[in-house]
Structure formats: C-alpha cells, structure tokens
C-alpha positions as CSV (number, residue, x, y, z in Angstrom):
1,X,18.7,-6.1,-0.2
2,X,18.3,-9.8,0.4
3,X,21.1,-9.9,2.6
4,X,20.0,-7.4,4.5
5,X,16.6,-9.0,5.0
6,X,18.2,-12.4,5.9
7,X,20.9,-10.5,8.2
8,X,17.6,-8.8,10.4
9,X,16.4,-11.8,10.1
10,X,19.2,-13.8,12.4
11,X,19.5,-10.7,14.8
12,X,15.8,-10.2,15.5
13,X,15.6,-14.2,16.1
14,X,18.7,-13.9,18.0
15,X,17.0,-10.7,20.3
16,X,14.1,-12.2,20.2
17,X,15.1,-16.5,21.7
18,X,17.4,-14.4,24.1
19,X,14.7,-12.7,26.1
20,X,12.9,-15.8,26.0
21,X,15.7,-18.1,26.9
22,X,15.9,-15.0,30.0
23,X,12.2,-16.0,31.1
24,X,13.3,-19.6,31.5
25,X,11.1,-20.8,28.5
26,X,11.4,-24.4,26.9
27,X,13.4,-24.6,23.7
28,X,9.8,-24.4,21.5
29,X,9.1,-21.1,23.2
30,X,12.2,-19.4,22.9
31,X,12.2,-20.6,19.0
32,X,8.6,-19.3,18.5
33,X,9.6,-15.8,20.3
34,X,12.8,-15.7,18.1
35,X,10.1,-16.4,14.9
36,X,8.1,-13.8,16.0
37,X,10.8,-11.4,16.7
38,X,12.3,-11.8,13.3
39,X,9.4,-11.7,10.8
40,X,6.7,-10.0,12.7
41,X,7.4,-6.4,11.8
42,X,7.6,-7.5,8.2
43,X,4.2,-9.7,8.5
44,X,2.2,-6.8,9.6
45,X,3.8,-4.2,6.6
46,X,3.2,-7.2,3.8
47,X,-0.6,-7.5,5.2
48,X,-0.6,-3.9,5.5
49,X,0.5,-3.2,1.5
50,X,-1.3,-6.2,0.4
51,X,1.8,-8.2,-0.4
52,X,1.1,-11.8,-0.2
53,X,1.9,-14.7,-0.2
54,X,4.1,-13.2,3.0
55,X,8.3,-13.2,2.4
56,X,8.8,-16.0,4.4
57,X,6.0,-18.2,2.9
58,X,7.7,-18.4,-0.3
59,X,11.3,-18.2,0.9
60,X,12.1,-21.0,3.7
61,X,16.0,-19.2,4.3
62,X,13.7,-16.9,6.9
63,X,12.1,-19.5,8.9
64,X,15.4,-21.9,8.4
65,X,17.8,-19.4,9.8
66,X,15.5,-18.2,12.2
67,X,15.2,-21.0,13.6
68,X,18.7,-21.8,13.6
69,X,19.8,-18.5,15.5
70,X,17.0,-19.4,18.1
71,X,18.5,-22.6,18.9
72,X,22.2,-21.4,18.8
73,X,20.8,-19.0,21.1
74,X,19.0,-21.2,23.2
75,X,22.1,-23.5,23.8
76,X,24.7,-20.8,24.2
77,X,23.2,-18.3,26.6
78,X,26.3,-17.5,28.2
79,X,27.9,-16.2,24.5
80,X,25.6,-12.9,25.5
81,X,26.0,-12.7,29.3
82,X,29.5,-11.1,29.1
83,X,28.5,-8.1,28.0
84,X,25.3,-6.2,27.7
85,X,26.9,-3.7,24.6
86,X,26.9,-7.2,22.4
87,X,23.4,-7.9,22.5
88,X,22.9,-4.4,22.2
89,X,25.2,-4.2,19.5
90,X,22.9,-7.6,17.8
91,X,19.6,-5.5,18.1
92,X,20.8,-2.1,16.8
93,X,22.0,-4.1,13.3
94,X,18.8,-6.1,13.1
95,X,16.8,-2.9,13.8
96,X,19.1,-1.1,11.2
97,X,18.3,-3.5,8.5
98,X,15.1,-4.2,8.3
99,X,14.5,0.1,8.7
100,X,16.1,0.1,5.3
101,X,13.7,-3.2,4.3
102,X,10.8,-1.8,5.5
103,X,11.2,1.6,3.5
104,X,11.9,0.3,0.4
105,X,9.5,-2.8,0.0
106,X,6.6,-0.5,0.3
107,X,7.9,2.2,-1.6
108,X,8.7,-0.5,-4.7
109,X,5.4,-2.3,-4.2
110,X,3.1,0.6,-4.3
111,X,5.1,4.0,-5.4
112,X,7.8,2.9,-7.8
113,X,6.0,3.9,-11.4
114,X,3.4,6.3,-9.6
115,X,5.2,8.6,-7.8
116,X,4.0,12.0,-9.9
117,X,1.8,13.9,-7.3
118,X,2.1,11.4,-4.1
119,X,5.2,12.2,-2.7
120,X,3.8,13.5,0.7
121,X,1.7,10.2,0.8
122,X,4.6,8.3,-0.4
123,X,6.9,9.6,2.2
124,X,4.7,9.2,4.8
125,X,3.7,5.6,4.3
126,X,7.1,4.4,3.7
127,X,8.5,6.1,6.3
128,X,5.7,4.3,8.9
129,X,6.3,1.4,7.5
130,X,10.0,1.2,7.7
131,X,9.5,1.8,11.4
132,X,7.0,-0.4,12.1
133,X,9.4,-3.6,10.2
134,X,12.2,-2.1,12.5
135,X,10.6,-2.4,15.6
136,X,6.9,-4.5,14.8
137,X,8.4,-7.7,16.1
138,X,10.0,-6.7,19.1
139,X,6.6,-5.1,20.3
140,X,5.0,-8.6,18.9
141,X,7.3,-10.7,21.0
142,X,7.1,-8.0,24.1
143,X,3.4,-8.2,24.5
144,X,3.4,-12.0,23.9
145,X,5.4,-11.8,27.0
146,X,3.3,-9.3,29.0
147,X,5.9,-6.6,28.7
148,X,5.8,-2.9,28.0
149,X,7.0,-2.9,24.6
150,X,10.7,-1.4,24.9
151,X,10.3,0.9,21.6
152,X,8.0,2.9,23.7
153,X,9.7,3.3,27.2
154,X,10.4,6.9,27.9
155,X,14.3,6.7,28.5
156,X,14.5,4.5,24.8
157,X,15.8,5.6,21.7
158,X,14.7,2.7,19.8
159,X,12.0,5.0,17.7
160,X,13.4,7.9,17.5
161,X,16.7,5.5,16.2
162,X,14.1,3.8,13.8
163,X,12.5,6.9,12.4
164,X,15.6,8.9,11.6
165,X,16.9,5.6,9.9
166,X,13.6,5.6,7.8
167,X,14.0,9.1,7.2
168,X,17.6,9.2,6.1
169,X,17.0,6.6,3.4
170,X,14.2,7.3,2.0
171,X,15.6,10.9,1.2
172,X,18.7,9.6,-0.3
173,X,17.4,6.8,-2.2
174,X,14.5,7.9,-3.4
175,X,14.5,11.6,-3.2
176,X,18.2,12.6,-4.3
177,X,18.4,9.2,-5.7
178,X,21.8,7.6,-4.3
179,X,22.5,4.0,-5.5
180,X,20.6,2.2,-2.9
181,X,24.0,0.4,-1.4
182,X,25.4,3.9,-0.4
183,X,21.9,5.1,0.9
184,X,21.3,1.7,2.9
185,X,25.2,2.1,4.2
186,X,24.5,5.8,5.3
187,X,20.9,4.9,6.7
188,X,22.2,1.9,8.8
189,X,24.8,3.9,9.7
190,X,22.6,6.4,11.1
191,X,20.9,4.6,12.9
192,X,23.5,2.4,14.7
193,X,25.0,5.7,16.0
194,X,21.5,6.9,17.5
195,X,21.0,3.0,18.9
C-alpha cells in the first residue's frame, strides 16, 4: 500500500508541474502546483476522517519525491510533448492508485473492527472518499489555476473512471474479501481501462 501511495504520489506531482510548466509558471509555481496535485485529494480525506497529523507531515518521502518529479518535470518538458497518450497514460496510474488509497485508508481508520450494521454507511463513505483522493488534487490544482476542473467536463471519464475503481475494490477487498494485492491489481486495472 505504501508503494502505491508514493507511486500516486510522483504521477499526480508529475500531472500536476506539467500543466503548470504549460502556463509558463516559474520553477516555485510549477513545484507548488505539482504539491498540490499530489497530496491534495489525500489532505482533504485525512481532515475529512480526522486523521492527523496529515501522511505527508510525518512521512517526508511525499513531499521529497514530489518535489523531485516537479522539478524533473519542470526541466524536461519536452519528455511529455511527443505524445499526449503518455501523460495520459501518467494520470490514469496516479488516479488508479490513490482510488485504491483512498478506499482503504478510511475504511481501516474508521470501519475495520466496526463493521456489524454499517455496511451501507461504510460503503458509501469509502467509496466518496476514494474518489475524492483520486481526483481531489487535480480539482485543487485546476481551480488554483482558474480552470474548470477536468473531473467534471461533460465529455470526461475521469469520475465515472474513479468511482468504478472505488467500487471494484471495495467489493473485492472488503466485501468478498480478496487479498488486498489481487483486489488493488483488479481495481487499478479497472480503472486504467475506463481512463
């Protein structure tokens, strides 16, 4: 699961410094919109469930690589330029990840011994949640920017990619109870086919 976290983490930062590096922002703005991009989703879920002190507060390898992939990103623009399907490609695993992330952290932080008679609730918040870490950065960073948050444009899958991902894991993990590496696997999968 950490891996997982740390690999959203890079892509998001990477999605995230990339559209800034597009607006033709200095080398502090495209690192702060790659930040923001990469731990947003999961900063409004922890505040959300009450999990503090945030992820990334007591574990630097978020900022540090986040920071990292912004730079990288900031001096190799051209790596993405090529081809559209790449950065595409970068997004779709980032948002794939943290989906799974996002579904399980809340489900272990408030559900895991209590899960008797709140199924329905548990379903539903964990399923929200899981979205929101998906996609809650990229709306963050979009209106920082003064942009229509892409997750919401009519002709975008990016929800719908999000939800079923969600969805898909939290009914083989916790429901049928599939080791979580095969339920992750299938949910990423799942959702990289919709994105």
């Amino acid at each position: 699961m950490y891996f997982l976290d740390l690999l959203g983490t890079v892509a998001f930062a990477i999605t995230g410094a990339y559209k800034a590096k597009g607006r033709s922002l200095n080398v502090f703005g495209v690192i702060f919109l790659g930040i923001l991009t990469a731990v947003g989703g999961g900063t409004i879920r922890d505040l959300i469930i009450g999990r503090v002190p945030l992820f990334y507060l007591k574990d630097y390898n978020y900022l540090l690589l986040g920071i990292l992939a912004s730079i990288i990103t900031y001096f190799m623009p051209i790596f993405f330029k090529k081809k559209y399907s790449f950065f595409r490609l970068i997004d779709s695993i980032g948002l794939a990840a943290f989906v799974v992330i996002g579904t399980k952290i809340p489900f272990d932080y408030l559900y895991f011994n209590n899960l008797n008679n709140n199924l329905i609730i548990s379903f539903l918040v964990c399923i929200f949640l899981g979205v929101l870490t998906g996609f809650g950065g990229g709306v963050i960073r979009d209106a920082v920017m003064g942009d229509t948050p892409f997750a919401f444009m009519k002709k975008s899958n990016y929800a719908i990619s999000a939800f079923m991902g969600a969805f898909v894991f939290y009914v083989f993990f916790i429901i049928l109870k599939l080791d979580f590496f095969l339920a992750a696997v299938f949910s990423m999968f799942f959702t990289l086919y919709l994105r």
